[in-house]
C-alpha positions as CSV (number, residue, x, y, z in Angstrom):
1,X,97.9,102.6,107.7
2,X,95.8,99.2,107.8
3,X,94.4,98.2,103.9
4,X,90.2,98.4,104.5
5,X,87.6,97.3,102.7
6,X,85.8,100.2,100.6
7,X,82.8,100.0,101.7
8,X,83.7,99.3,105.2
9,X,85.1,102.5,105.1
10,X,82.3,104.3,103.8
11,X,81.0,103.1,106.4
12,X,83.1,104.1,109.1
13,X,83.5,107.8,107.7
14,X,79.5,107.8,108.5
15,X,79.3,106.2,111.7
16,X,82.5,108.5,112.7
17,X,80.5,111.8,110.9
18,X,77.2,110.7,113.3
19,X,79.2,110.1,116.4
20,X,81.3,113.8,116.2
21,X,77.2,115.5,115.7
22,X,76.0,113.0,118.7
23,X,78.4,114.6,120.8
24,X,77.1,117.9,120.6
25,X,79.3,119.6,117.6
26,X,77.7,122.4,116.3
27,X,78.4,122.0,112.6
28,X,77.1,125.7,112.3
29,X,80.0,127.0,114.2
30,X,82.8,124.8,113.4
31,X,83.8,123.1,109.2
32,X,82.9,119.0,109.6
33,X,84.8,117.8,106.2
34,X,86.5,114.8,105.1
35,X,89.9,115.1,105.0
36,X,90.4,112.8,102.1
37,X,88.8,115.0,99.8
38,X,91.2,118.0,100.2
39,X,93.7,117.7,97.9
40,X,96.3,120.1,99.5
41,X,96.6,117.8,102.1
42,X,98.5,115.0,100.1
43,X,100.4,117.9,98.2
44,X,101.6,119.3,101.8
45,X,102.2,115.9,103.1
46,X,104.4,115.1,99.9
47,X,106.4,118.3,99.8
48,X,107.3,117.8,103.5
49,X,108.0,114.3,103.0
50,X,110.2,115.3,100.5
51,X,112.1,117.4,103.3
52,X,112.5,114.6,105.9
53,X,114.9,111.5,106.0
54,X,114.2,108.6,106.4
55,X,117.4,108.1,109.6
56,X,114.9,111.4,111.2
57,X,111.7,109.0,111.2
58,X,112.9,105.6,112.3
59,X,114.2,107.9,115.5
60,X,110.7,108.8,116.1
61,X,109.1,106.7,119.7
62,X,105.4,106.2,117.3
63,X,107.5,103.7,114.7
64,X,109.6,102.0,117.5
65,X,106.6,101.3,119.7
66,X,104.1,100.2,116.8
67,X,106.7,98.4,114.7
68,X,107.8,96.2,118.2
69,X,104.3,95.7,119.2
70,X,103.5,94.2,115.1
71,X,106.5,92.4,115.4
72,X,107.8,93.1,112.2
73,X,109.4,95.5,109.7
74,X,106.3,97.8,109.7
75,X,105.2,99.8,106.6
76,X,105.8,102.9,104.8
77,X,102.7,104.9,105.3
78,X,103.5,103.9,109.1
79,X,107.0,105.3,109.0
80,X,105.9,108.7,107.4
81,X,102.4,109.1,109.1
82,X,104.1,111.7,111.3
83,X,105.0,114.2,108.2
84,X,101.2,113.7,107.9
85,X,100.2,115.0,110.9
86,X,102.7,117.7,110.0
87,X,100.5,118.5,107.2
88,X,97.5,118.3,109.5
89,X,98.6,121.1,111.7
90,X,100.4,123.4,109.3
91,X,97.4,123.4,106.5
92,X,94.5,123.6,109.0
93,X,96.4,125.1,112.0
């Protein structure tokens, strides 16, 4: 939710990718992709954003504790990163 530097990221997504093999995961037994490059991902995420009000996701404890600790109005991909994890666990269950 924080705006990063592209190739910082790049980065990051490599470092990450080399961390996840250090620790022992087998990428013959289990799919290593980036998420960001499945396009069904943003399509679920939109469709069930599309489902969900806005009253729903200020409710939710995540935008309440991160917005207080910022100390200010927060932003949007904060206030809807929870239909993304939605999207996370329906797509890829």
């Amino acid at each position: 939710t924080m705006p990063k530097e592209p190739a910082v990221l790049r980065q990051n997504i490599l470092d990450t990718t080399a961390a996840i093999l250090a620790c022992g995961i087998d990428p013959k037994k289990c799919f290593l992709f980036r998420q960001s490059l499945v396009p069904e991902h943003a399509e679920l995420a939109w469709i069930l954003g599309c489902l969900t009000n806005v009253p729903r996701l200020l409710r939710l404890p995540q935008w309440k504790m991160k917005r207080a600790s910022q100390n200010s109005e927060g932003t949007v991909g904060l206030l809807t990163y929870p239909v993304l994890q939605a999207a996370d666990i329906l797509l890829y269950k």
